[in-house]
C-alpha positions in Angstrom: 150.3 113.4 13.7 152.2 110.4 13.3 155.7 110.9 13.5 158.0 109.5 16.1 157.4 112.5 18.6 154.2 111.9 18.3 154.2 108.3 19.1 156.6 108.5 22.4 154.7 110.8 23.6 150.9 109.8 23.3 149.8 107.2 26.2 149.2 103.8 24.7 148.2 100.7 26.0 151.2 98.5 27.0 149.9 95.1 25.8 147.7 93.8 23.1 146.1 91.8 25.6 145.4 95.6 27.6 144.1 96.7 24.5 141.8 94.0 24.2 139.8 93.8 27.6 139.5 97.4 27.2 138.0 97.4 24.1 135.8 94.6 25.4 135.2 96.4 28.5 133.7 99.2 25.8 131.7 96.7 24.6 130.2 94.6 27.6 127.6 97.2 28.9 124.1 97.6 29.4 123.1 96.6 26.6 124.8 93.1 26.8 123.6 92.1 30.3 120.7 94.1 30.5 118.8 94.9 26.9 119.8 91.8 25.0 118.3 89.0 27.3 115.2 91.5 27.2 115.2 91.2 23.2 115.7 87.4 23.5 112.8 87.0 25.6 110.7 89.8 23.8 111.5 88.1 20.6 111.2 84.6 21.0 114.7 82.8 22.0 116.9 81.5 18.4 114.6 83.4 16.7 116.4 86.7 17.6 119.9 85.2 18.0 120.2 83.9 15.3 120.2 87.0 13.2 121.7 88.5 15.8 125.0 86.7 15.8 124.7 87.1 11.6 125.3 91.0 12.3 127.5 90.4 15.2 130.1 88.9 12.6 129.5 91.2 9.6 129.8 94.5 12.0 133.0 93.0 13.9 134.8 92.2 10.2 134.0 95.5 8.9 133.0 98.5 11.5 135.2 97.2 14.9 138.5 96.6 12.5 137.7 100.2 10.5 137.4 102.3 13.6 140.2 100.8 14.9 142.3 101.4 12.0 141.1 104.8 11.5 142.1 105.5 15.1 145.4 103.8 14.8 146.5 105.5 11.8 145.9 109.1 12.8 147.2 108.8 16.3 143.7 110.8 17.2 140.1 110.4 18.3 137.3 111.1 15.5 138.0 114.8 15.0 141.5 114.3 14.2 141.5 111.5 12.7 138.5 112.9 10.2 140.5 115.7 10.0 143.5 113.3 8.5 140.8 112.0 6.1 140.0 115.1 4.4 143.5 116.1 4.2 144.6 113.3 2.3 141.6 113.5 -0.2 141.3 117.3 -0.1 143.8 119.3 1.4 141.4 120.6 3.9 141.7 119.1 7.6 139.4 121.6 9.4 136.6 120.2 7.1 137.1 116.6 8.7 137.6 118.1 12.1 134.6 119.9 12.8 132.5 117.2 11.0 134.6 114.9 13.9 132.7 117.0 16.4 129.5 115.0 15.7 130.6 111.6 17.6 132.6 113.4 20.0 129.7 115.3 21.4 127.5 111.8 20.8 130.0 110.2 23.4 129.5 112.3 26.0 126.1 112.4 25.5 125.9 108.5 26.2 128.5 109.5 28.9 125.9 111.3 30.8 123.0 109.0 30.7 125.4 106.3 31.5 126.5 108.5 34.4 122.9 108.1 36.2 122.6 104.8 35.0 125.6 103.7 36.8 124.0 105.9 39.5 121.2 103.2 39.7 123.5 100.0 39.1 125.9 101.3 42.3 122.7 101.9 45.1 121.2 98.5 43.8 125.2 96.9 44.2 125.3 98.7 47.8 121.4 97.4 49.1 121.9 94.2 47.8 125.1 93.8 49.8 123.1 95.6 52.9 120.4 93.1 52.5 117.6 96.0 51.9 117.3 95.0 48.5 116.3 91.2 49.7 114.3 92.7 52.6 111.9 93.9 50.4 111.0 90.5 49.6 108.4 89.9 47.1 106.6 93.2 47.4 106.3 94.1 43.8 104.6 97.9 45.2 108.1 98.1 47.2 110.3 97.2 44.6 108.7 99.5 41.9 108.6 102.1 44.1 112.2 102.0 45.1 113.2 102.7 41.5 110.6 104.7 40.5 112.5 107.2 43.6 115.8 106.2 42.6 115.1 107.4 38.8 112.9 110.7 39.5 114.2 113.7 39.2 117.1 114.9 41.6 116.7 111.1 43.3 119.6 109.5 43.0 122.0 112.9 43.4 124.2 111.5 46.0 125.1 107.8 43.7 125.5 110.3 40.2 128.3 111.5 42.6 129.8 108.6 43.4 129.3 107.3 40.1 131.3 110.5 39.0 134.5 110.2 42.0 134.6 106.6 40.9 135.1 107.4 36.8 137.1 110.4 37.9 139.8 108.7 39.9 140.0 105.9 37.4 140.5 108.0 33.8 143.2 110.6 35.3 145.6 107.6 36.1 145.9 108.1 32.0 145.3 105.1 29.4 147.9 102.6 30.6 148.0 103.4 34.4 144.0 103.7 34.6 141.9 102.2 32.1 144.5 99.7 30.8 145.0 98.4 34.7 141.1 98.5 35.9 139.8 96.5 32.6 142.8 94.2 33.2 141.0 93.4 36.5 137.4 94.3 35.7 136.9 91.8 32.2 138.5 88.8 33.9 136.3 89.1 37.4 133.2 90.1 35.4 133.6 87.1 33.1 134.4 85.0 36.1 131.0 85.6 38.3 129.1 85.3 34.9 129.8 81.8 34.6 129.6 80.8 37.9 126.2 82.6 38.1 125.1 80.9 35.1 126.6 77.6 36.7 124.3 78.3 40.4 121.0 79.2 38.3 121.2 76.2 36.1 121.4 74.0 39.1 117.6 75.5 40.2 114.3 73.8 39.8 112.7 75.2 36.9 115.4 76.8 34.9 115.3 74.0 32.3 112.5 75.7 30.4 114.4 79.2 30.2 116.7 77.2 28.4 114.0 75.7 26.1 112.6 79.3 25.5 116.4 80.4 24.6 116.6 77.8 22.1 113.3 78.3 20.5 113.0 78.9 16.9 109.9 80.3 15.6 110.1 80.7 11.8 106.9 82.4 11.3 108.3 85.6 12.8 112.3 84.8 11.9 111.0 85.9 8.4 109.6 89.2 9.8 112.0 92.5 9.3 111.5 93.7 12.3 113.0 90.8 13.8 116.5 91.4 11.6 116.0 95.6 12.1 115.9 95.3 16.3 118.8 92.0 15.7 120.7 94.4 13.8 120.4 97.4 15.8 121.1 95.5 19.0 124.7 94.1 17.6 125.6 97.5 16.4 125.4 99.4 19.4 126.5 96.0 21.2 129.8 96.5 19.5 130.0 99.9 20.9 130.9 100.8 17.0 129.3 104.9 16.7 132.6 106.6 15.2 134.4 107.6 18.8 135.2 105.5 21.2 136.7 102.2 19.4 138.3 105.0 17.2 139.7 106.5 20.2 141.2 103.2 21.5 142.3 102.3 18.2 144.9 105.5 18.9 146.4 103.7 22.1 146.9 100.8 20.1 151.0 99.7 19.0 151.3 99.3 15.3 153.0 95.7 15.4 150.1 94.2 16.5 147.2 93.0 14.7 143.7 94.9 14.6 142.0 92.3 13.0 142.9 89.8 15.1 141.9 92.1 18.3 138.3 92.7 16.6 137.6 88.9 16.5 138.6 89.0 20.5 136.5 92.1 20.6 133.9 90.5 19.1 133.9 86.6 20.5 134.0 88.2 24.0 131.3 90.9 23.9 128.8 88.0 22.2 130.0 85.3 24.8 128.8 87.7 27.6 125.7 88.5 26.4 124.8 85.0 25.1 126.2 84.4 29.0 123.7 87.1 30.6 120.8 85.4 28.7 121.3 82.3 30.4 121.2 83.5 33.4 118.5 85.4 33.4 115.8 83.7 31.7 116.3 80.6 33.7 116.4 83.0 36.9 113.0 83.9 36.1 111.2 80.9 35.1 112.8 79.5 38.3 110.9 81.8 40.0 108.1 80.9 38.2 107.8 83.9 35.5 107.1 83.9 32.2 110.0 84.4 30.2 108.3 86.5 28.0 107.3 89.2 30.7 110.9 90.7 31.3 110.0 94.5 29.3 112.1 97.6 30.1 111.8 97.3 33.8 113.8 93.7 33.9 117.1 94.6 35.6 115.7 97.0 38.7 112.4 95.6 39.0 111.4 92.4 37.9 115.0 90.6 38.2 114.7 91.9 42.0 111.5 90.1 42.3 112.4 87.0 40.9 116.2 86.9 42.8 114.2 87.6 46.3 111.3 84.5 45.9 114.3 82.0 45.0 117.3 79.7 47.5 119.9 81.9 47.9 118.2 85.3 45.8 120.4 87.6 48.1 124.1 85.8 47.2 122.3 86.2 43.8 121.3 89.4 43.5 124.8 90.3 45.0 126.7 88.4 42.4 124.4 90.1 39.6 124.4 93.8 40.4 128.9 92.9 40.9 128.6 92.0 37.3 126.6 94.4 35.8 128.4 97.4 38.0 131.6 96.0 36.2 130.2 95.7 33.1 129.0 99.7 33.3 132.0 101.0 34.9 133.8 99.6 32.0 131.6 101.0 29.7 131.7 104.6 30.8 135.2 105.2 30.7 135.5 104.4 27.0 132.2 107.1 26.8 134.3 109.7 28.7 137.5 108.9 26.9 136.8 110.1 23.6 135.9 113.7 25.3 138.9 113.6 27.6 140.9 113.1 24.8 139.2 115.7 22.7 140.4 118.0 25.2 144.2 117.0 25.4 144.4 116.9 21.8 142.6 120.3 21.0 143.2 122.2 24.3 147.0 120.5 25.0 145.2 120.2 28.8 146.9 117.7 31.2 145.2 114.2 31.7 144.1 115.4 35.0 142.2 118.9 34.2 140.6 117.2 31.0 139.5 114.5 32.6 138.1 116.5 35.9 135.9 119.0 33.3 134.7 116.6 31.6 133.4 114.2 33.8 132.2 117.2 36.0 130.3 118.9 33.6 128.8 115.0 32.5 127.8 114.6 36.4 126.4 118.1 36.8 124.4 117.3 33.7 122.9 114.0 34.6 122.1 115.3 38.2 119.5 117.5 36.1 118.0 115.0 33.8 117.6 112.0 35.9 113.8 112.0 35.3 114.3 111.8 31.4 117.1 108.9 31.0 115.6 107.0 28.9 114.4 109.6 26.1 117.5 111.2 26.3 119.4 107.8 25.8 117.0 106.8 22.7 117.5 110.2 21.3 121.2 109.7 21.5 121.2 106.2 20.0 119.0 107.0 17.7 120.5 109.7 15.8 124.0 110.7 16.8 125.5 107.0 17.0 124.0 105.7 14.3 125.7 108.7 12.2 128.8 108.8 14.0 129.4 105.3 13.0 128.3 106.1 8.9 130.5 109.4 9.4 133.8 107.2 10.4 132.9 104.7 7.7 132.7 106.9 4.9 135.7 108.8 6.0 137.8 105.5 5.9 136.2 103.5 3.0 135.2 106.9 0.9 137.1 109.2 1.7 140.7 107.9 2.6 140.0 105.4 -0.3 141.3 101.7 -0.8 144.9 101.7 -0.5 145.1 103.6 2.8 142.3 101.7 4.1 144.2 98.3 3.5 147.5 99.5 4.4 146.3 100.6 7.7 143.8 97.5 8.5 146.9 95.3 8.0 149.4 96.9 9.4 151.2 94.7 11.9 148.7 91.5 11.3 150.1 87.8 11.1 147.2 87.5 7.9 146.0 90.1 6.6 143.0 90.7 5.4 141.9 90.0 2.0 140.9 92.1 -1.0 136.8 91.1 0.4 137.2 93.9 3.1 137.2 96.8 1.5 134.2 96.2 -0.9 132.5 94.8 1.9 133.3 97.6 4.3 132.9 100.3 1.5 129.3 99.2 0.5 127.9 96.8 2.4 129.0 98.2 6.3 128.3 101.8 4.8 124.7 100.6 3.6 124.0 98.9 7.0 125.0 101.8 8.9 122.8 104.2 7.4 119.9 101.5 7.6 120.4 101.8 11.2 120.2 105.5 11.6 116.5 105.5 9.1 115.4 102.7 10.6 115.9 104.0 14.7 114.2 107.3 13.3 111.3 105.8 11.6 110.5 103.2 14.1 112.1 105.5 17.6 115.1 103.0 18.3 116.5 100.3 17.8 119.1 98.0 19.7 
């Protein structure tokens, strides 16, 4: 698996720096520009960051540098390189490879919901470029109703196409030649507008007090659980660390360069744009005159609309914002689909192209059907396969591959290595997390 024939022959990424924006592409999603200034304004500001960017740092030590290294070593995505595990400890790789399955099928799960969900994120990008989205104006019964149509069943069939073509023609261009090449573009643009977004809104009457509401401290309910469980579950799934897809890009990455180092990027980056998305959009609503507690589950698509259309300049705005976030997801997706398509080649032998047309066809033709149900199916998949897909690749690397394969592969071609701290702390500590996470999204129906 890891022999020189092997490693001529796999596509890789050409550059650290390729590997890099892709994995933060993987990261900065949804759930950084969209759910996380929504648990900031549910939960009260520095009272949910602040434990917040506690896990952010324990997860990106331990879970980001582990899958990674896991994907490095065995030159594979999760069923192979579980299937490496078990072979070392045991002598038995199908064991590791069928148990693999588990976060392979998870990823294209989330592949599918994300397919409608970029669906949703590319009509919004194309209306508010049209002006339709602005011409709706302040008509909360029009705005409502547009997504409540765009997110029923069979009515968005026509963007889950285009959202499909779009993934399609990026993934068959390979690792290097697609992926590599559109994050390359994608991270630095996205990053760009996010700032000068952020800039615009801060220069509006009234955004001062979203930034008194971000940095509001309430220690009353900092000392609540629930407050660390959702903080915790949000910087897990931020990280985009479920046991497939940074494993997956760990196996494009060169073994001279440093993983650990690329984590911190990884890391930095995917905190910087959420922390980024939350100042924009909690001034952008109490400069419209909302309350920045108000934003719930219907922020991006309907209330954001609202408050982007009743302030100077909403339609350059809402323009700017739907750009982002339609980076942000196409990014996104195509680490979800990657883990699949590379199933395929590595089980099947297939050629880049016929893997990556079956699987994102059969993850469009699936989310044309259960466009109505998103959001359970997107709880049930975050709830209960990522969760364990991320305590399945920990265990396999801490547990099962055991300590000196563990470090020798972590620190394999880093400037400073990492200490003797990492594998105790990524053994029981990570491992302990990780399984909080999958109890704790069961008993209380999701978290993050």
């Amino acid at each position: 698996m890891t022999d020189e024939t092997t490693e001529t022959q796999r596509d890789q990424f050409r550059s650290k720096r390729g590997f890099i924006l892709a994995s933060i592409g993987s990261a900065v999603g949804m759930g950084n520009i969209w759910r996380f200034p929504a648990m900031v304004s549910l939960w009260g500001g520095l009272t949910f960051i602040i434990p917040y960017l506690i896990f952010v740092v324990l997860i990106t030590a331990t879970g980001v540098i582990a899958e990674f290294a896991l994907g490095r070593a065995a030159r594979a995505g999760p069923s192979g390189a579980f299937g490496m595990c078990t072979e070392l400890r045991w002598g038995n790789r199908k064991l590791g490879e069928r148990i693999g399955l588990i976060p392979v099928v998870g990823s294209l799960a989330l592949a599918i919901g994300y397919t409608c969900v970029m669906a949703w994120i590319t009509k919004y990008m194309v209306m508010a470029f049209t002006g339709d989205l602005s011409d709706m104006g302040q008509d909360m019964g029009a705005i409502s109703g547009m997504f409540d149509a765009t997110s029923s069943a069979w009515g968005a069939n026509i963007w889950v196409v285009i959202a499909a073509v779009i993934t399609l023609l990026i993934m068959s261009r390979g690792v290097s030649g697609g992926i590599e090449k559109a994050n390359k573009f994608l991270m630095p643009v996205l990053f760009i507008l996010l700032i000068a977004l952020a800039v615009y809104v801060g220069t509006l009457p009234g955004a001062s007090a979203g930034y008194s509401y971000i940095l509001t401290v309430d220690f009353g309910l900092l000392a609540e659980p629930l407050v660390w469980i959702f903080a915790f579950g949000q910087a897990f799934f931020s990280l985009s660390v479920a046991g497939n897809g940074s494993v997956v890009y760990g196996s494009y990455f060169g073994r001279k360069d440093s993983i650990p180092s690329s984590a911190f990027y990884v890391g930095l980056f995917d905190t910087v744009s959420a922390l980024l998305a939350a100042a924009i959009i909690i001034p952008a609503m109490t400069a419209g005159g909302a309350d920045p507690t108000q934003g719930g589950p219907g922020l991006m698509f309907v209330y954001l609309v609202n408050v982007f259309n009743g302030m100077e300049g909403g339609m350059i705005v809402g323009i700017v914002f739907f750009v982002c976030v339609f980076f942000a997801g196409l990014a996104s997706i195509l680490n979800l689909y990657e883990t699949p398509v590379a199933f395929i080649q590595e089980k099947l032998g297939a050629s880049r192209l016929l893997a990556t047309l079956s699987m994102v066809a059969l993850g469009g033709a699936v989310a044309l059907c259960i466009q109505s149900i998103v959001s359970p199916w997107m709880d049930g998949v975050s709830i209960y396969i990522c969760p364990l897909g991320a305590l399945l690749a920990a265990v396999m690397l801490f547990w099962v591959a055991g300590r000196e394969f563990t470090m020798r592969n972590v620190n394999e071609g880093a400037d400073r290595p990492l200490g003797r701290w990492f594998f105790p702390v990524g053994k029981y500590a990570y491992c302990a997390l990780t399984l909080i996470a999958l109890v704790a999204g069961a008993l209380l129906g999701g978290i993050g």
